[in-house]
C-alpha positions, 0 to 999 in steps of 0.5 A: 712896520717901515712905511717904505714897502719892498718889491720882492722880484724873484719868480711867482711862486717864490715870490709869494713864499718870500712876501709871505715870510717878510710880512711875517718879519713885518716887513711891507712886502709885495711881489714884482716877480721878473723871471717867469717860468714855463715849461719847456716847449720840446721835452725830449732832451729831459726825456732822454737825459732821463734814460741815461741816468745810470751814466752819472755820477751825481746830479746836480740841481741849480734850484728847486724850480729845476727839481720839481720841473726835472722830477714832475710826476715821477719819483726818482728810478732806483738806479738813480738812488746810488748818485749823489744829487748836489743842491744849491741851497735849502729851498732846493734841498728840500724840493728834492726830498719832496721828491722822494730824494733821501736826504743822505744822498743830497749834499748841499750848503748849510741853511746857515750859510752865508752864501747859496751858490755853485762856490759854496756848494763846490766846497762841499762835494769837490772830493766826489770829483775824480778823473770818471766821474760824470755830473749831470747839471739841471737847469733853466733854459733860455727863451729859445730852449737852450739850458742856460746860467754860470758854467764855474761848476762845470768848470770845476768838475772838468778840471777835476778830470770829471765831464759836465753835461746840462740838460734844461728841464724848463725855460726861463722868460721875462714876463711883461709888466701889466699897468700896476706893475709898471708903476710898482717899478716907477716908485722903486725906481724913484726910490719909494720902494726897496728892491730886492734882488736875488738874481742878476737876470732879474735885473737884467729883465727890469732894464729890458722891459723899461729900457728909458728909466733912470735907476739912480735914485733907485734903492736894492739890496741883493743877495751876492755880490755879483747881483750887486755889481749887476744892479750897479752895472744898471745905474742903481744908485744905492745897493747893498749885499745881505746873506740870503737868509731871512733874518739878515735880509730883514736887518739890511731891509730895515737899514734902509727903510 
């Protein structure tokens, strides 16, 4: 197992399951989760996005946190089932069908993938998207409620002739950092530790909450490049990209490890 331990930064629960399968892969992996999420404070605009279902064509969900948090206790109505749900990758694949999602209606990137995010899944199902058609994109909002993240595939659809409504169906925060965590954050930061980063608001939440740390002796590796130029961006001094999947994650983490 390399002696140099990796902070996996994406959201708790997430978090655990990556440690768990980077342990698995003998990776020395802990947990520094820097996105918290929370539900929403007013759920009304989920409540009603809910009673206009019928209006979309497809919706289309940015994870599997934006599942579970869409869905809750409900099932999917069955004037819903005539849509096509658009996934983002295999985690929130298979959210929606534990939802009680068919598989037939979900389109969403291969597990092999290189790549999980709106420009692959966009290859996928541009030719839904015709003048008409409407899409209902699922979300995170930010701290004040407002759903937030990259609009390109809603760019996509719109200049497809389709329209693009987002509803938030829960909130995004940056979790504080308790004494071990912050010193979790000082050996990453002095490159005793790896960083691995799947989000650029991760890193974005790491900078706000140790604003006086410098990062160039820092070491990360990211899962796309626009993560990569984030962390870069934030003074990282080593930053490297791997596919998303666990095998190539393992093979990047070892090469620098």
């Amino acid at each position: 197992m390399p002696a140099t331990p990796v902070i996996v930064t994406r959201p708790a629960r997430e978090a655990a399951r990556w440690v768990g399968e980077l342990r698995t892969a003998g990776i020395a992996a802990i947990a520094l989760p820097l996105i918290a999420i929370e539900p929403l404070d007013d759920p009304q605009p989920l409540r009603a996005a809910w009673q206009r279902l019928a209006d979309y064509d497809a919706l289309m969900f940015v994870s599997a946190a934006a599942v579970e948090h869409f869905f809750g206790d409900r099932s999917p109505a069955p004037a819903a089932l005539r849509q096509r749900f658009w996934a983002t990758g295999p985690g929130t694949c298979g959210a929606l069908q534990q939802a009680g999602v068919p598989v037939s209606v979900i389109d969403a990137p291969s597990a092999a993938a290189d790549q999980f995010d709106s420009e692959t899944l966009w290859e996928l199902v541009q030719t839904q998207v015709r003048p008409g058609v409407r899409v209902l994109i699922v979300r995170g909002s930010d701290a004040s409620g407002q759903p937030s993240g990259r609009d390109w595939l809603a760019r996509q659809v719109v200049a497809a002739g389709g329209a693009c409504d987002a509803v938030a169906a829960y909130r995004r925060l940056a979790p504080p950092l308790d004494a071990a965590q912050r010193q979790l954050a000082a050996e990453g930061a002095s490159g005793r530790a790896l960083w691995l980063f799947s989000s650029s608001e991760a890193i974005a939440n790491l900078c706000h909450a140790l604003p006086a740390t410098n990062w160039q002796s820092a070491r990360a590796i990211t899962t796309h490049a626009r993560i990569a130029e984030a962390a870069r961006s934030a003074g990282f001094g080593t930053v490297r990209i791997a596919a998303p999947g666990l095998a190539a994650l393992v093979a990047s983490i070892e090469s620098l490890a």
